[in-house]
N, C-alpha and C positions, 0 to 999 in steps of 0.2 A: 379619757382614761389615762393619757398619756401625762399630764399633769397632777392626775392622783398618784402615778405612783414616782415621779419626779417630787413628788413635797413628802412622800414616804421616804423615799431615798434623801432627802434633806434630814430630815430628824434623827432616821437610824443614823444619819454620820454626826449629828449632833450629841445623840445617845453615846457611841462609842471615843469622842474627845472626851468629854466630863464622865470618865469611869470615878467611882470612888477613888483611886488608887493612885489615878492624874490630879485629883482633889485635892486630895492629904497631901501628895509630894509639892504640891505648888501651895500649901497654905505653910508649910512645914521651911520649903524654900525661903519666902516672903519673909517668915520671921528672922530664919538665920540672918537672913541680909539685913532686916529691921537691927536686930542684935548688934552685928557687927561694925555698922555706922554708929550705934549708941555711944560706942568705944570707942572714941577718937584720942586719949592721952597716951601717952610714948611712954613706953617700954623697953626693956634693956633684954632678948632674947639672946639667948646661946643657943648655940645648933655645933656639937663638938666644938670647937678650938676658936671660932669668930665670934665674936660680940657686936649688935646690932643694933641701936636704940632706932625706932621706931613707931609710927603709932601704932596701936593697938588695932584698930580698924583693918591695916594691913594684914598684920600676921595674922586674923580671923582668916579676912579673907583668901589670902595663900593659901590655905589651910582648910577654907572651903572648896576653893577650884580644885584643889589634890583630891578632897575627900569623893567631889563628883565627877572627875576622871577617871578616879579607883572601882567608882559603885557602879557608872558606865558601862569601863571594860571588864568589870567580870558579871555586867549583867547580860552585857552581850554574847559573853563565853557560852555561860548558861545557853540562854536560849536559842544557838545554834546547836 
């Protein structure tokens, strides 16, 4: 019996990693990053007063890391 409920307890935590909602964020992830290497030609960004040629790739990705530090800490806020 101690084995049935040892491969129960496998599943439920197999159950609970692939929620819909870990689904989407990592199919949704994937692509951003897909996108962002697509972009590889240089760019001339301003951010106030500097000028920065650059590839493109980068500034996505700057710009991804910020966006999922941001959605992070105030999803943490939230849920505490």
């Amino acid at each position: 019996m101690s084995t049935e409920h040892a491969s129960r307890g496998r599943r439920g935590g197999a159950r609970q990693w692939f929620t819909p909602a870990r689904v989407v964020f990592t199919v949704l992830a994937v692509l951003a990053l897909v996108f962002i290497f697509e972009n590889t030609r240089k760019v001339t960004i301003r951010l106030l007063i500097p000028e920065v040629t650059m590839p493109l790739y980068l500034a996505l990705l700057a710009m991804f890391v910020v966006g999922a530090l941001c959605g992070g800490y105030f999803f943490r806020r939230r849920v505490r």
